[in-house]
C-alpha positions as CSV (number, residue, x, y, z in Angstrom):
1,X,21.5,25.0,59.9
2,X,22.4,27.3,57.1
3,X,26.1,27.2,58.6
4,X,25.9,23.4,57.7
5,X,24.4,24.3,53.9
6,X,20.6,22.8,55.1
7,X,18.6,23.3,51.6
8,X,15.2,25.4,51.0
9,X,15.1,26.1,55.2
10,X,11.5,28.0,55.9
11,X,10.3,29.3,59.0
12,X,6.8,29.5,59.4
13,X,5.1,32.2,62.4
14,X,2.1,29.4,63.3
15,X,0.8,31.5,66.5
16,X,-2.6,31.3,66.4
17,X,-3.2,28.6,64.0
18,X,-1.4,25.6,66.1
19,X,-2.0,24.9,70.1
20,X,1.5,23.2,70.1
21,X,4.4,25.6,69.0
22,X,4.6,28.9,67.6
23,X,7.0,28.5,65.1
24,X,7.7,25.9,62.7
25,X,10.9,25.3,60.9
26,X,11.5,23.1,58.1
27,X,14.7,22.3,56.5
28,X,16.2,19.8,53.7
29,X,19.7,17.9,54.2
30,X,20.8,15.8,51.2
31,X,21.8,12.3,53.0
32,X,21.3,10.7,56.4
33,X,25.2,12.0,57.0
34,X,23.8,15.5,56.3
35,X,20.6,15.1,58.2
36,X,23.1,13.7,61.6
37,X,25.3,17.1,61.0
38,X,22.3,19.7,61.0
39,X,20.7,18.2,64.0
40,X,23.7,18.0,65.7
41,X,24.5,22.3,64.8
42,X,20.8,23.0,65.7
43,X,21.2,21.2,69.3
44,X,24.7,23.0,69.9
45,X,23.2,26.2,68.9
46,X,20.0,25.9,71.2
47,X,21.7,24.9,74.1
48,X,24.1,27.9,73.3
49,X,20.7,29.9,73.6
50,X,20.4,27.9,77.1
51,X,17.0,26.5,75.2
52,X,16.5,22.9,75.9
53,X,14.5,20.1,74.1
54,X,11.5,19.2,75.1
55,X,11.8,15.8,72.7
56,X,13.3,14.6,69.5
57,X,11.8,11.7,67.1
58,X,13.4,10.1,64.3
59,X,16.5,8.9,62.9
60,X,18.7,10.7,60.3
61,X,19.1,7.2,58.2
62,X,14.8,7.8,58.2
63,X,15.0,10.8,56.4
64,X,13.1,12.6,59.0
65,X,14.1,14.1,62.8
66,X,11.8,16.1,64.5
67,X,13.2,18.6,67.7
68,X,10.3,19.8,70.0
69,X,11.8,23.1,71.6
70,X,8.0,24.0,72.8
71,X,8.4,27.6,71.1
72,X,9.6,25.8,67.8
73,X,9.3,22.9,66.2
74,X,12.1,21.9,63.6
75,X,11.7,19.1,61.2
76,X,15.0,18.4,59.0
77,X,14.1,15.9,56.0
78,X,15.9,14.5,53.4
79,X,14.6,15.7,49.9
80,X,12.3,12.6,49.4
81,X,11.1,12.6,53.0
82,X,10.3,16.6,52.7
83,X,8.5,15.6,49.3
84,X,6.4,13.0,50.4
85,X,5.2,15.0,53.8
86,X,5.1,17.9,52.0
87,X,4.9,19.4,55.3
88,X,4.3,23.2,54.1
89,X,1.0,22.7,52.9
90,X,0.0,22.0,56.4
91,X,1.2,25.4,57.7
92,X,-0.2,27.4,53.8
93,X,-2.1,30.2,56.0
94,X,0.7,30.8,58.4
95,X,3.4,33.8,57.6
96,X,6.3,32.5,56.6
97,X,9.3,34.7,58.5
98,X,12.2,36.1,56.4
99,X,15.7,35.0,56.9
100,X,18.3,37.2,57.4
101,X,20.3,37.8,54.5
102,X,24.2,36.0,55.1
């Protein structure tokens, strides 16, 4: 997603605090156009990685899509979506996990 300039993205290690995934990843796009193009790069790049999706919920034009990949869970928001949710304070005890430096 960074590739397609996603905003604030923040990956979250939430192994032994959720029963669903083990990571979490959260990311901002800045219209439903935007929203469209990073869910589209993260399903290219996961099926690159031969990593299928388990589901997907949500519309780009909703300001929200969620991609179940069972080991990760990736939410992409629009910046009033991602403020309203406020999604992170759900996942406040878990380590958040560096991203590499581009």
């Amino acid at each position: 997603m960074e590739a397609k300039q996603a905003d604030d993205i923040r990956v979250f290690d939430v192994r032994g605090i959720s029963s669903v995934t083990d990571f979490t990843v959260v990311a901002t796009g800045t219209s439903a156009p935007h929203l469209k193009a990073l869910v589209e790069e993260t399903k290219r790049r996961m099926k690159e990685l031969k990593v299928n999706c388990y589901r997907m919920s949500g519309e780009p034009d909703s300001g929200w899509v969620v991609a179940d990949y069972i080991d990760a869970v990736i939410h992409v928001f629009s910046v009033e979506a991602r403020a309203y949710y406020a999604i992170e304070k759900i996942w406040a005890t878990a380590k958040e996990v560096p991203l590499p430096q581009s």
